[in-house]
N, C-alpha and C positions, 0 to 999 in steps of 0.2 A: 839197646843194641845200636850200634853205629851204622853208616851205610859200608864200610869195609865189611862191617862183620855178617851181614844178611846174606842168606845162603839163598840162592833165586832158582826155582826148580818150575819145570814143565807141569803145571796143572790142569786136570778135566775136570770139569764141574758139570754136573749133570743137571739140565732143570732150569727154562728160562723164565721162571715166574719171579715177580718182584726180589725175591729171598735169592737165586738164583744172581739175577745181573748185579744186585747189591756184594752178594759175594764175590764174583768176579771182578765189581769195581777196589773192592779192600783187596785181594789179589795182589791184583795188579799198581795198585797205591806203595804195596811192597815189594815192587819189580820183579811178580813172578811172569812167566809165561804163562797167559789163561787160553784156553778152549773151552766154548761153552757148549752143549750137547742139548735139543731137546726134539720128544719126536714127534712136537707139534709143526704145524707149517708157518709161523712166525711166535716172536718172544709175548707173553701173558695168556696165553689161550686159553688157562686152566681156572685158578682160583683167584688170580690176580686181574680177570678179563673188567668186572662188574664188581668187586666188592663193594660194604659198607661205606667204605673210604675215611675210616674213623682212628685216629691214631691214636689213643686212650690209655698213658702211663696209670690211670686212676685203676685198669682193670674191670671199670664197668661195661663190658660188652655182653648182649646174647648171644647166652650158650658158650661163654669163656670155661667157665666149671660147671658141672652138673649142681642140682640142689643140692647143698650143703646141710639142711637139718635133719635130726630123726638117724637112728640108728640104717644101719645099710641097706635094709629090707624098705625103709619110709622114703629113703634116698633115691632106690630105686623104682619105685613106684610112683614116686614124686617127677622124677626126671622123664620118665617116661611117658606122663599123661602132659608133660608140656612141650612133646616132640608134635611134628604136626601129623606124620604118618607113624601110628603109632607101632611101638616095636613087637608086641605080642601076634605079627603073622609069620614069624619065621624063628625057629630056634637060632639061627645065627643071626638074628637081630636081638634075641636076649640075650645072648650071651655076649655082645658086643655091650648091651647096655648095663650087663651087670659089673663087664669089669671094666668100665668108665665110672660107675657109680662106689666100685667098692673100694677102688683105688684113691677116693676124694674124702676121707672121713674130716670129721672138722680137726682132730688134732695135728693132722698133717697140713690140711688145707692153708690153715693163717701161712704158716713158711711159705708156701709154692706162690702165694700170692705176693707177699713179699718179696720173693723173689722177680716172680713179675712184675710189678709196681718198677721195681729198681732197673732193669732191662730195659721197660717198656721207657721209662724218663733218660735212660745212657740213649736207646732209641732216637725219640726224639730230636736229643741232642746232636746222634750225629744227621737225622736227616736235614734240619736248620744247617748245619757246616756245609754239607753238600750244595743246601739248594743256593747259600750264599757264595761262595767261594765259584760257581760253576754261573754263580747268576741266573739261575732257573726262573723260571715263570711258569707256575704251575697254579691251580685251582685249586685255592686256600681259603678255609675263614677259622675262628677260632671259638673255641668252646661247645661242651656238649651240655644241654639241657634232661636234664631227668625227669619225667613226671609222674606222680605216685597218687595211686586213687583216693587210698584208704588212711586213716592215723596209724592205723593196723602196720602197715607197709610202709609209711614211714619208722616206725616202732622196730621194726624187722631187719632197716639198716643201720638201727644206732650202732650196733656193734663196730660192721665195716664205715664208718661215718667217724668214729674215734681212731681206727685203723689208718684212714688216710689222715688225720691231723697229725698222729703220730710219723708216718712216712713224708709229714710236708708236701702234702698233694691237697693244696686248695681246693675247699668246697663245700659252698654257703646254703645253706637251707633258706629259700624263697616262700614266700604266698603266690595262691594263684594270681594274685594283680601286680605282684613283683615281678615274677615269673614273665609275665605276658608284657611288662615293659622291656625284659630284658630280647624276649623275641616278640617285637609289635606284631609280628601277620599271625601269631597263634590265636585262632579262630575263639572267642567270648562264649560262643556254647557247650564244648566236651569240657566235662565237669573234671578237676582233680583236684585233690587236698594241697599237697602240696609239691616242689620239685628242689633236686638239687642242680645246683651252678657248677660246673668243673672247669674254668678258665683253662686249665693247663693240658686237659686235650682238644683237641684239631681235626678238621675232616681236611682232606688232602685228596687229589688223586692218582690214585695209588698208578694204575695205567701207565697216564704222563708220566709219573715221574718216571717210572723203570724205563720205559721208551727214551725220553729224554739220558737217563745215565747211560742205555745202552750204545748211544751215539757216541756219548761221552769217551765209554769204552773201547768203543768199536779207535778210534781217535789215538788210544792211549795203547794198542797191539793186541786186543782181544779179539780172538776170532770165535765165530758162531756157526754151530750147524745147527740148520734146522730138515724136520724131517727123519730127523738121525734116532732109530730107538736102539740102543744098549739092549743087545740076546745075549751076550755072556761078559763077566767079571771075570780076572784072573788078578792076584795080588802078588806071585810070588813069580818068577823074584822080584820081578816089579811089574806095577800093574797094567794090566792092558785089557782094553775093551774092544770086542768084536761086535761091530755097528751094523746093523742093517738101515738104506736111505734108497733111494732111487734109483741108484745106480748099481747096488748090488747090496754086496758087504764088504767091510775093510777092518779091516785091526790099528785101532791108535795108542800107542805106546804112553806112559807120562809117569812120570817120577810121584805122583800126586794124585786121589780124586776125589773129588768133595761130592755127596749127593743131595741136591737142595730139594727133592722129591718125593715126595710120599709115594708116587706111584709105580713108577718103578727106577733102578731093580733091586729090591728089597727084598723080591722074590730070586733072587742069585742070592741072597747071603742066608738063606734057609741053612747052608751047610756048614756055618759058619756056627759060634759060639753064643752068636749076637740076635737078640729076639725085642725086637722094639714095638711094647704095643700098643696100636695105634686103630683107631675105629673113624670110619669115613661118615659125615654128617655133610649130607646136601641142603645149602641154603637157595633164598631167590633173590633175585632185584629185580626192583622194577626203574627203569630211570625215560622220563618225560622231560619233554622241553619246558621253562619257564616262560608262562604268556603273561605274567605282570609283577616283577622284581618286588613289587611294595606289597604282592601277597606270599609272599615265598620265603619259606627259614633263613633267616642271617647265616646259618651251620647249622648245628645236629640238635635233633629231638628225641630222646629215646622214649617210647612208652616202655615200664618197666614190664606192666601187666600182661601187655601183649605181646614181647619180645620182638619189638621190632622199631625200627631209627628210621630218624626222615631226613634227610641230609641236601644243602646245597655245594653243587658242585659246580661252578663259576654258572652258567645259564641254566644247567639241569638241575633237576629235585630226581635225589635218589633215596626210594622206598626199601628197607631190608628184612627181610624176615624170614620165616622158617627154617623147620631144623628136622631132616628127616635121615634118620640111622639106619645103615646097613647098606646093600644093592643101589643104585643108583634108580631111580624110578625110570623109566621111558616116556611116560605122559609126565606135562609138567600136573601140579595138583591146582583145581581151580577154586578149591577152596580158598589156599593162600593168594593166589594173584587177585583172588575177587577182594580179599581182605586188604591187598595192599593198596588198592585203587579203593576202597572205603576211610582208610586209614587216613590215606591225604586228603581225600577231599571233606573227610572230616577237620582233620587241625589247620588245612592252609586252604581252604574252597576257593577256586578262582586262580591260583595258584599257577594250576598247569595247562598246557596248549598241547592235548594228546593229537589233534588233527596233525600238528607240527611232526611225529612220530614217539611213539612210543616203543620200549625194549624191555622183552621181559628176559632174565638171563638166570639161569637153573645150573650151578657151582657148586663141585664138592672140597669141601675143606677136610685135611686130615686131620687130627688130634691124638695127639697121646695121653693115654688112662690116667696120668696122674697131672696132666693140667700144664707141664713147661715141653717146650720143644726139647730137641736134642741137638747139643751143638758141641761141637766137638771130635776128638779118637775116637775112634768105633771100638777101637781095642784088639784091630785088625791093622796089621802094617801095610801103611801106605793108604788108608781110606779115612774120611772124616766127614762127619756127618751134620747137616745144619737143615732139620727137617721136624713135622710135627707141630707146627704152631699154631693151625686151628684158626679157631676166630678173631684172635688175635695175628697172625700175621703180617699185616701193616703195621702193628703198634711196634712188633719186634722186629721189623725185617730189617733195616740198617744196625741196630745196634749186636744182634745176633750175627752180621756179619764181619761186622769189626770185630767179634769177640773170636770167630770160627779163623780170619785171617791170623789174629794175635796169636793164636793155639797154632797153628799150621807155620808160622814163620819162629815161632819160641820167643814169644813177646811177651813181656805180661802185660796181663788184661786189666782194665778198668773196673771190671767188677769179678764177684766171685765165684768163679765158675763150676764150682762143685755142681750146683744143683741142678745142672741143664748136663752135664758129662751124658754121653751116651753108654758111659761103660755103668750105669749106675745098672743096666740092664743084662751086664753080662750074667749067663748060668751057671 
């Protein structure tokens, strides 16, 4: 499409979390008019505040998909005892856990990861265009390390281990003394068999960056409210949302609106045709100052056993873990944060300077039951949707957004966007 022939329309986009300002930056790259809406009181407040900060084409993240072996009943029971609050206190936490788990069978699963893998590397690629072309300076190092207890668990990824040679996603199976040169400060006494190398994902932070593009944008005619929560949707004849913010309520008019939100209002389209579903899982971080550079991760460490990554983030070490389904807890759980301060100062002891200030930070992520976000038509005229990405969301969020602009301006995409459609969900 030529620049005569781009049709430039007033867009809302709801939701200022990294997936949000990304969207609004592809937007805008195609001379639309953006408004960004969120009814936090500034841009990342939600899932984007603290994450992992792990950008992982390979698809190895905790709690990307539920366990995958065993008929649906072993799936389920399997996934469940590796949550950290476990789901058997409330019937809408089983039934959130069952149709996460029934929705992942293995013969569907290889595709959706696929298709992730593929997303997650267009991803990638466009955050590198971004961070070069804008000349960003952001908190980066490269590669994440895998570490595996047992032969047992090594044994357990041949499958996905030939899956990534096949998708061309580098990744060398080490010894523990290979392993420990590739990260010198990995501490000589927590015993593992062996680990793998993934050169081709990154820890990044995620934060910086959105803040940084959000400048970017703000620069390029993107305006932002914040404070702003969306009480009602209207689509017909063309969409308008009725805002409530500080100063009252208003109605903002727009040819266009994209919602990069899990939270709301997803509950306005209950009337709608459109049933997206999607189950909330609370993770933590914990992030500490670094008090000695030469004991601290080059980048990322994932324990596979414990579900949980040790990450360098330019002077901080960030700890990530847990995964708690359904309601959002009110206390944080101190089983995990005692876990995640055991965790470091097992693999990096000396490491961290907690007197310097420590953050422990308690975020929920959405996910949809069968594992890809939803990006794309709703199937509703005038709305489009680029939400659902779970634990992955950093891996996906720039290249979900290029894909969610290309569909919105009538571009073709880079990749193939069947499998992320949000209409795969119409009734």
């Amino acid at each position: 499409m030529t620049e005569s022939q781009k049709v430039t329309m007033r867009i809302i986009v709801v939701g200022a979390g990294v997936i949000g300002i990304a969207t609004a930056y592809e937007l805008a790259v195609d001379g639309h008019a953006v408004t960004v809406l969120d009814k936090s009181a500034a841009a990342c407040e939600e899932a984007s505040f603290a994450n992992g900060g792990l950008v992982a084409p390979s698809m190895l993240l905790p709690f990307a998909f539920p366990v995958e072996t065993g008929n649906v009943i072993k799936r389920f029971l399997g996934t469940g005892l590796r949550l950290t609050r476990r789901p058997w206190r409330s019937l809408h936490e089983i039934k959130s856990l069952w149709r996460w788990t029934r929705a992942n069978g293995h013969d569907k699963r290889e595709g959706r990861i696929i298709s992730g893998q593929a997303l997650g590397r267009f991803s990638a690629e466009r955050l590198q265009h971004i961070v070069e072309i804008f000349q960003m300076e952001i908190e980066r190092s490269e590669g994440q390390l895998v570490l595996l207890r047992t032969e047992q668990a090594l044994q357990h990824l041949e499958l996905t281990l030939e899956a990534l040679k096949s998708q061309g996603i580098a990744c060398k199976t080490l010894s523990p003394e290979e392993a420990r040169k590739q990260e010198p400060s990995l501490h000589a006494e927590p015993p593992f068999h062996a680990a793998l190398w993934l050169p081709g994902d990154q820890v990044a932070n995620c934060r910086q960056f959105a803040l940084e593009l959000k400048a970017i944008t703000q620069k390029m005619g993107v305006k932002f409210q914040f404070g702003a929560e969306v009480q009602e949707l209207s689509l017909q004849p063309r969409p308008s949302l009725t805002v409530a913010n500080a100063q009252g309520t208003e109605v903002i008019s727009a040819d266009h609106v994209v919602l990069c939100t899990g939270q709301a209002p997803l509950h306005l389209l209950v009337k709608h045709p459109l049933h997206i579903p999607m189950v909330a899982l609370h993770g933590y971080a914990l992030s500490v100052a670094v008090r000695e550079p030469l004991n601290a991760p080059r980048s990322a460490v994932h324990d596979i056993h414990d579900d949980l990554t040790i990450n360098r983030l330019g002077n901080r070490i960030r700890v990530s873990a847990g995964a708690e389904l359904g309601h959002k807890p009110t206390m944080k759980d101190e089983k995990v944060v005692n876990a995640m301060y055991r965790a470091l100062d097992r693999y990096f002891p000396g490491a961290a300077n907690y007197p310097a200030g420590t953050q422990v930070w308690h975020g929920t992520r959405h996910t949809i039951v069968d594992g890809l976000p939803a990006i794309g038509e709703s199937g509703l005229t005038h709305l489009s949707l680029n939400i659902g990405h779970g634990a992955c969301g950093w891996t996906w969020a720039c290249g979900s957004a290029r894909m969610l602009a290309d569909q919105v301006s009538g571009q073709p995409s880079a990749l193939t966007t069947t499998p992320f459609l949000p209409t795969r969900f119409l009734r």
